[in-house]
DOBAMAR-521202 format. One record per residue (C-alpha): residue number from 0; residue in three letters; chain; z, x, y. Coordinates in pm, 1 decimal, decimal comma. Layout:
REM DOBAMAR-521202
<k: NUM; r: ALA; c: A; w: Z; u: X; v: Y>
...
This chain:
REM DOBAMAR-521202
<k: 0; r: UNK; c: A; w: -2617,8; u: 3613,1; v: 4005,4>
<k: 1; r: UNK; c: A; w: -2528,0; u: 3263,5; v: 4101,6>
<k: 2; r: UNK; c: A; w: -2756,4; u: 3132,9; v: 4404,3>
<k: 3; r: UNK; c: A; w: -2621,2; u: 2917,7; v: 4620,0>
<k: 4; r: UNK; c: A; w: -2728,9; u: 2539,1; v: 4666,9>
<k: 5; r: UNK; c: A; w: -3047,4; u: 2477,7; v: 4941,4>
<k: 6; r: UNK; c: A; w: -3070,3; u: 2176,7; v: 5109,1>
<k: 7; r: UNK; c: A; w: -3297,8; u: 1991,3; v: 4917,6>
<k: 8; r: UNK; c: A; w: -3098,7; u: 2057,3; v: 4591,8>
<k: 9; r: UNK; c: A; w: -2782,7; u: 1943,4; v: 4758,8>
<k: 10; r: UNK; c: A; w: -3006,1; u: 1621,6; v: 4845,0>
<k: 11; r: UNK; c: A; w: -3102,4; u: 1527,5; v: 4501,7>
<k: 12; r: UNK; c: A; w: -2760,9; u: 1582,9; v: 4338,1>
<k: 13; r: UNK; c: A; w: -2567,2; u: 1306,9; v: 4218,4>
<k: 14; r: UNK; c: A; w: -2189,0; u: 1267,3; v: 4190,4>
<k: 15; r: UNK; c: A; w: -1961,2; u: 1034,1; v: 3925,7>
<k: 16; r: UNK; c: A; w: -1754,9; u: 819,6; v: 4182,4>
<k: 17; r: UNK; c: A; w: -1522,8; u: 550,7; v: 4111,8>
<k: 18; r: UNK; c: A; w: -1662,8; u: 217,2; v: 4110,1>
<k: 19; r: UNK; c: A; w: -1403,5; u: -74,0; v: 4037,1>
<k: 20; r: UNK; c: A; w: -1021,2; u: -0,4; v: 3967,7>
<k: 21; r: UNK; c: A; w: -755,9; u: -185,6; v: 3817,5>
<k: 22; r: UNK; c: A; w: -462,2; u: -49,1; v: 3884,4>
<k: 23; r: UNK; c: A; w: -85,5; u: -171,4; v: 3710,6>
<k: 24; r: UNK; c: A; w: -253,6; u: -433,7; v: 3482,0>
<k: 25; r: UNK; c: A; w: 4,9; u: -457,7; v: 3179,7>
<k: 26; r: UNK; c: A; w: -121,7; u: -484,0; v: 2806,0>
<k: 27; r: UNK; c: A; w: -77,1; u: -833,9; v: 2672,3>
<k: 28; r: UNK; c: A; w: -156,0; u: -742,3; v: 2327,7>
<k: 29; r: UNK; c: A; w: -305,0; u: -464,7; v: 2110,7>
<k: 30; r: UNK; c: A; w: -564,6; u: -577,5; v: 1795,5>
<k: 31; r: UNK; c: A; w: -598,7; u: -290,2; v: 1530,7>
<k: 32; r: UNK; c: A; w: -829,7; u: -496,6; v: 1312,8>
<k: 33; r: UNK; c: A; w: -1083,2; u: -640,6; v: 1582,0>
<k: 34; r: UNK; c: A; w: -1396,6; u: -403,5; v: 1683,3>
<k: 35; r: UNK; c: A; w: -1316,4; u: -141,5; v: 1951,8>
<k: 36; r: UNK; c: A; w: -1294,7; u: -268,1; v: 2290,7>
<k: 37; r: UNK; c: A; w: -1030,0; u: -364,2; v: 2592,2>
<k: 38; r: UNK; c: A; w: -1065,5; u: -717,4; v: 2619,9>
<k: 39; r: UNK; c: A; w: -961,9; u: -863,6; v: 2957,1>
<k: 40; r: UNK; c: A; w: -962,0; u: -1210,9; v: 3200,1>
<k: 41; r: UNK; c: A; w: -1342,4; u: -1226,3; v: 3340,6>
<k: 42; r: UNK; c: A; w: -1162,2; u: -1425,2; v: 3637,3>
<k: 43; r: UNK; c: A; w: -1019,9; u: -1041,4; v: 3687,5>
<k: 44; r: UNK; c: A; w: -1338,7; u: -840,2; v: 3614,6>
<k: 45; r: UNK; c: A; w: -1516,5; u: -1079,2; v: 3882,3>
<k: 46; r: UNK; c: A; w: -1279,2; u: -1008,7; v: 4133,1>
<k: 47; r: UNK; c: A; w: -1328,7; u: -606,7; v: 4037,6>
<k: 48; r: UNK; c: A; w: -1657,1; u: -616,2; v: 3983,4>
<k: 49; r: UNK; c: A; w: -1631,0; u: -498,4; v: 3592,5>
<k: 50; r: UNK; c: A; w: -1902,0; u: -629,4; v: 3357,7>
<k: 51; r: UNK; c: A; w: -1927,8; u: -690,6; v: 2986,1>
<k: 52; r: UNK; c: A; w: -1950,6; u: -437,6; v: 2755,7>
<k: 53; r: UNK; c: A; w: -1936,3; u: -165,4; v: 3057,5>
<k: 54; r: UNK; c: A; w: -1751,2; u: 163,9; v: 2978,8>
<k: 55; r: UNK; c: A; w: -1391,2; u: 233,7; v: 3134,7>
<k: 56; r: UNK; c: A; w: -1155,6; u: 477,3; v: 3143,0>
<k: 57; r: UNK; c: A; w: -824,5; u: 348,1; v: 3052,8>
<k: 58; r: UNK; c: A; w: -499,1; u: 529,2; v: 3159,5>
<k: 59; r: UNK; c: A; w: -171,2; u: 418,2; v: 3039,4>
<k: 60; r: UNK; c: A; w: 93,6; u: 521,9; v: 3264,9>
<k: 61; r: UNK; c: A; w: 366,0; u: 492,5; v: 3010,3>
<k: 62; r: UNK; c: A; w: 257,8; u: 750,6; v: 2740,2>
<k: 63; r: UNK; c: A; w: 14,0; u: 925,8; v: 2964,1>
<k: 64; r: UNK; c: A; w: -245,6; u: 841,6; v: 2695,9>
<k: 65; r: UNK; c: A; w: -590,5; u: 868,4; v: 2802,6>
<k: 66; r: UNK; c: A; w: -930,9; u: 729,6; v: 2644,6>
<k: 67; r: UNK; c: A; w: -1274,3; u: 488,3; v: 2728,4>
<k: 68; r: UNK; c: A; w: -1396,2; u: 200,8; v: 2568,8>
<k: 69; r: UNK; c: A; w: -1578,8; u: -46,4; v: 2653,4>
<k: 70; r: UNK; c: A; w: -1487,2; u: -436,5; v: 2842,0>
<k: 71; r: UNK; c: A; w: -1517,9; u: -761,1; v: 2674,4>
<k: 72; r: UNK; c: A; w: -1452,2; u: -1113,8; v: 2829,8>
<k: 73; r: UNK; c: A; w: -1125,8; u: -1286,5; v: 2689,8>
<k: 74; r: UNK; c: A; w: -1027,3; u: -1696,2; v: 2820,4>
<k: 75; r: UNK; c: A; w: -1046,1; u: -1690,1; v: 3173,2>
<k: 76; r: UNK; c: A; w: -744,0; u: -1713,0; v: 3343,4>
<k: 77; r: UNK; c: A; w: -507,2; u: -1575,5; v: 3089,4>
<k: 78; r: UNK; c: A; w: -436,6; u: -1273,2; v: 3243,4>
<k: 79; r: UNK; c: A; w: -490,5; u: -1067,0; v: 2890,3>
<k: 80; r: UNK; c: A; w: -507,7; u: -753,6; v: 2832,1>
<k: 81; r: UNK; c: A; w: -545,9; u: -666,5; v: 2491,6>
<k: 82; r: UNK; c: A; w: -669,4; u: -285,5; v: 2347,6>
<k: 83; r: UNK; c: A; w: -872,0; u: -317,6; v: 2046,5>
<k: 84; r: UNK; c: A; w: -962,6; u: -148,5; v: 1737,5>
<k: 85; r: UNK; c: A; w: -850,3; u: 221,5; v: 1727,9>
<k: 86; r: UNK; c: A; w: -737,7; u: 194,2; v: 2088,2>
<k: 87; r: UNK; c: A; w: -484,5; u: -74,5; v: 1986,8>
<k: 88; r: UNK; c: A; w: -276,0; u: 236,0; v: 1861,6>
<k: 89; r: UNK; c: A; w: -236,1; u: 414,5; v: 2196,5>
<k: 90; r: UNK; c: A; w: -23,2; u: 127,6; v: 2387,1>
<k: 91; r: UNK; c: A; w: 263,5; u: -62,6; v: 2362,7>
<k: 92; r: UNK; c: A; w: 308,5; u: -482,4; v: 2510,3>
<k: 93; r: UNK; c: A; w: 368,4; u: -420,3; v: 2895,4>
<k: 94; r: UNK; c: A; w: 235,2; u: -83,9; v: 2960,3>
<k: 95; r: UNK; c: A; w: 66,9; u: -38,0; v: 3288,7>
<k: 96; r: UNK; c: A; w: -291,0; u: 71,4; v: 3260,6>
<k: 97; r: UNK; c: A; w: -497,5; u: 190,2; v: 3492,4>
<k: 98; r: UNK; c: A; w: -884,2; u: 73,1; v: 3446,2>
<k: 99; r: UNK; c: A; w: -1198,7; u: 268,4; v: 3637,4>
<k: 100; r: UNK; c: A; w: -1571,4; u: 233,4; v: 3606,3>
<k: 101; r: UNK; c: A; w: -1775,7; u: 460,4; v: 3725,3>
<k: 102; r: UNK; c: A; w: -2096,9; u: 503,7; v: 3871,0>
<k: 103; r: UNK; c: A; w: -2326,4; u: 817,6; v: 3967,5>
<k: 104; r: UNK; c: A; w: -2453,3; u: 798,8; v: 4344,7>
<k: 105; r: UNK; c: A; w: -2564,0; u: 1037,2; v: 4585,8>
<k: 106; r: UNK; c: A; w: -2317,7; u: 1167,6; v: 4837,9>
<k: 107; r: UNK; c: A; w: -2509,1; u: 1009,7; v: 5142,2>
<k: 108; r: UNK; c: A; w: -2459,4; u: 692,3; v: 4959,8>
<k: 109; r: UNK; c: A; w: -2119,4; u: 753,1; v: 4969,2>
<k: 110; r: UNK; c: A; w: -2113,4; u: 594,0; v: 5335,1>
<k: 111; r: UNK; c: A; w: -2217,8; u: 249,1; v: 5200,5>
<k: 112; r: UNK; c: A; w: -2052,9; u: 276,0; v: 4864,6>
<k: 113; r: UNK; c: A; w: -1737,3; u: 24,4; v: 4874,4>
<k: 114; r: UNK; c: A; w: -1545,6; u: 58,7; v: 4514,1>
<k: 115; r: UNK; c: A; w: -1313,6; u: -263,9; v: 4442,6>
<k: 116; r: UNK; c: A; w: -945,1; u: -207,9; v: 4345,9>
<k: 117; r: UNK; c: A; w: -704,3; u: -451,2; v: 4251,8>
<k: 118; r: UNK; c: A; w: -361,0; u: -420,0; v: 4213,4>
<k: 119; r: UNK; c: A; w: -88,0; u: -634,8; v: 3975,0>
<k: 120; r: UNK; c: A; w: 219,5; u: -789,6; v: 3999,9>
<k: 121; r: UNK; c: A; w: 402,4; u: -769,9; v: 3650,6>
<k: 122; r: UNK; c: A; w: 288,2; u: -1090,1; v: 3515,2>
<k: 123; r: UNK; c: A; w: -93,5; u: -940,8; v: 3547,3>
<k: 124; r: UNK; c: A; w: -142,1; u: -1188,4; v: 3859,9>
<k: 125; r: UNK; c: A; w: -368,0; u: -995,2; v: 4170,1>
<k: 126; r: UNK; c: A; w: -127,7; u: -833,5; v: 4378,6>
<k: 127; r: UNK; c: A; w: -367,0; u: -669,4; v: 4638,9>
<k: 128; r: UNK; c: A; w: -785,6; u: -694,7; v: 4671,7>
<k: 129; r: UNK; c: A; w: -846,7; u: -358,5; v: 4788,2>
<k: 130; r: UNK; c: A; w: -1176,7; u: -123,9; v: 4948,0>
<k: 131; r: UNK; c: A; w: -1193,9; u: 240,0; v: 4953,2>
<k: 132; r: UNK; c: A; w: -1438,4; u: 332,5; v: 5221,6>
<k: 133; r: UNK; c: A; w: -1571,2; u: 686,8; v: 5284,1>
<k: 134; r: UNK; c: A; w: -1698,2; u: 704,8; v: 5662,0>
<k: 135; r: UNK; c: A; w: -1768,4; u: 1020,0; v: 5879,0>
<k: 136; r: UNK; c: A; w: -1462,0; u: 1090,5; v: 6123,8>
<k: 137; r: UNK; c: A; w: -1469,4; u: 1386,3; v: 6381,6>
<k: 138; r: UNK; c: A; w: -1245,6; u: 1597,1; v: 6119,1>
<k: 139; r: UNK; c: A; w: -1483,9; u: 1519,5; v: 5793,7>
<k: 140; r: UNK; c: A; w: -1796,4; u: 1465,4; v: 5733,7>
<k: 141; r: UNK; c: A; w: -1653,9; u: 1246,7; v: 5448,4>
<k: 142; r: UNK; c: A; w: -1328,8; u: 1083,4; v: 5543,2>
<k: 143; r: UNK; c: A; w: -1152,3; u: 824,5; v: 5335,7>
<k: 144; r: UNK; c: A; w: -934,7; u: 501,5; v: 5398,7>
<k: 145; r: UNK; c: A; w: -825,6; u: 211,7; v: 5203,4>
<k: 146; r: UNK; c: A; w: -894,9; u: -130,2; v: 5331,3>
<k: 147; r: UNK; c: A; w: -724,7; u: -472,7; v: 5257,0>
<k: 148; r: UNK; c: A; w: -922,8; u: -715,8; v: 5165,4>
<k: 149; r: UNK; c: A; w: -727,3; u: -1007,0; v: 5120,9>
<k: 150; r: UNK; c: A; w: -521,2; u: -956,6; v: 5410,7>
<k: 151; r: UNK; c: A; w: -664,7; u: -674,3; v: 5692,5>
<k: 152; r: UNK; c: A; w: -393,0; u: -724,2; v: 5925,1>
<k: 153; r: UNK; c: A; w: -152,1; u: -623,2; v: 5637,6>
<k: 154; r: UNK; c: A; w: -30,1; u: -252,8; v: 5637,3>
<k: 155; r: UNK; c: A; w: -204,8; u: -100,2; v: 5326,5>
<k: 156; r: UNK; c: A; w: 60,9; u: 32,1; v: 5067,8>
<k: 157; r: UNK; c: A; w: -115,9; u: 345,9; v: 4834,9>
<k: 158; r: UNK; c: A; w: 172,8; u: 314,6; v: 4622,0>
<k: 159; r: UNK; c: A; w: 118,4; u: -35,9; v: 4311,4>
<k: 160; r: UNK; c: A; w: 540,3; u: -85,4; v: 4213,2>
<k: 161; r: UNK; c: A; w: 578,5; u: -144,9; v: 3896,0>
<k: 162; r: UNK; c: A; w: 828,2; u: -409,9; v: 3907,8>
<k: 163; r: UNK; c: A; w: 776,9; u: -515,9; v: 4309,0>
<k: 164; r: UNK; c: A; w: 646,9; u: -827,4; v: 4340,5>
<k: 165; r: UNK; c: A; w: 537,5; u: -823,8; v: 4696,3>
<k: 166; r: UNK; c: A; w: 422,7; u: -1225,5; v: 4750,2>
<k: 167; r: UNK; c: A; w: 738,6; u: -1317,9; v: 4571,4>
<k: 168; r: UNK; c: A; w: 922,9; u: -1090,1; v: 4818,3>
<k: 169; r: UNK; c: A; w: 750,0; u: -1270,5; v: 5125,5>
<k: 170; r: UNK; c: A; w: 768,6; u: -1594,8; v: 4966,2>
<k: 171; r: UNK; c: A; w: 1159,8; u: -1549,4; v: 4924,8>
<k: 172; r: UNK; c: A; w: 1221,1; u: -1397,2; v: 5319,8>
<k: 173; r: UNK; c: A; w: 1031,9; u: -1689,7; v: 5448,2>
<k: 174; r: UNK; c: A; w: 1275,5; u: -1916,0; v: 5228,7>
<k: 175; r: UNK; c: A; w: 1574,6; u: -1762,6; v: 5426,2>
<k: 176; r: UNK; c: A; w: 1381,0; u: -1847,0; v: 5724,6>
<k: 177; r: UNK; c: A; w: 1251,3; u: -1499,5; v: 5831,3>
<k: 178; r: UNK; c: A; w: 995,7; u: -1511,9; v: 6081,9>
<k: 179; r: UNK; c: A; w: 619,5; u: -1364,0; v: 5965,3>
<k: 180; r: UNK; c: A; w: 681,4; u: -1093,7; v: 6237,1>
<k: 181; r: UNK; c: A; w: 1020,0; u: -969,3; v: 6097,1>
<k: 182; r: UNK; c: A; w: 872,3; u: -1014,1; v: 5715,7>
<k: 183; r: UNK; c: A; w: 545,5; u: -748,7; v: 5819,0>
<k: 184; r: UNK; c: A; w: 781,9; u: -489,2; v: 6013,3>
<k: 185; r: UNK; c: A; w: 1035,7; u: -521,1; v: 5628,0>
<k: 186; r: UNK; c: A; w: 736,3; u: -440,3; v: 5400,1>
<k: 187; r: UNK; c: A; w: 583,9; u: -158,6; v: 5644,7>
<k: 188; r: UNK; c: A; w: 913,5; u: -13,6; v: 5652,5>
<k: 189; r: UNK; c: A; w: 1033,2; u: -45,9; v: 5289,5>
<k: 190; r: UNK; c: A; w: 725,5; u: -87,3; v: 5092,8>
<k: 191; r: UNK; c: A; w: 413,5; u: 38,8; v: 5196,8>
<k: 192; r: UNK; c: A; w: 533,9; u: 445,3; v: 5250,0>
């Protein structure tokens, strides 16, 4: 007969939650011969919070593959990428990954738990700097919303386009002389369903 939980055993479990996230980076480079590892731009893991030689989950959205290793530090800024050792067989140059560390925490932690994602453009430069918060709403007693951290008056696209470079989209509609106004109501509309 399975019992169920009491309150003080629901108190003391712990849950696996995500941590950091980085979501669209593309592989730069795969390494057969070098000891297992993903090795990535530390200007990239700071901005994540990822540190070295922490365990990830690595998700390639190309071939669906699915595995964890571990995160060395390559030259900072070079926007690498590069799968190592017996990983190196499971991607090909400019798949998207998807990176997560984890963490185990409480659920009442989950209030004041704030798990960095980052998003890419295609040339691995940070597209969005991004927050999920869990908070208690009058429907949930743990409700969820995604915060934008680099720009909070920006709508908040769930969706990372593979090949949309939002900031070269701006950048261009402010060229043709758009004003800011008429460049935010364009992305809410087109990109950010």
């Amino acid at each position: 007969m399975v019992r169920p939980f009491s309150a003080l055993q629901k108190e003391a479990a712990v849950i696996r939650v995500l941590r950091a996230k980085l979501h669209g980076l593309r592989v730069t480079g795969a390494d057969l011969h070098y000891h297992g590892s993903i090795t990535l731009d530390p200007e990239h893991c700071a901005a994540a919070g990822l540190h070295p030689t922490e365990f990830v989950d690595v998700w390639n959205k190309n071939s669906g593959e699915r595995l964890t290793t571990y995160v060395i530090y390559g030259d900072p800024g070079s926007r690498c990428c590069v799968l190592n050792g017996a990983a190196a067989r499971t991607c090909q140059e400019g798949d998207e990954l998807i990176l997560a560390a984890s963490c185990e925490i409480k659920p009442a932690n989950l209030y004041s738990h704030r798990p960095r994602i980052l998003t890419f453009a295609p040339g691995n430069e940070i597209d969005q700097k991004l927050q999920y918060d869990v908070f208690k709403s009058d429907r949930f007693e743990y409700d969820f919303r995604i915060t934008d951290l680099g720009e909070p008056e920006q709508p908040v696209s769930v969706h990372n386009y593979a090949n949309v470079d939002l900031k070269a989209i701006r950048s261009a509609l402010e060229e043709k002389g758009l004003e800011r106004d008429a460049i935010d109501a364009f992305v809410a509309r087109y990109l950010t369903r």
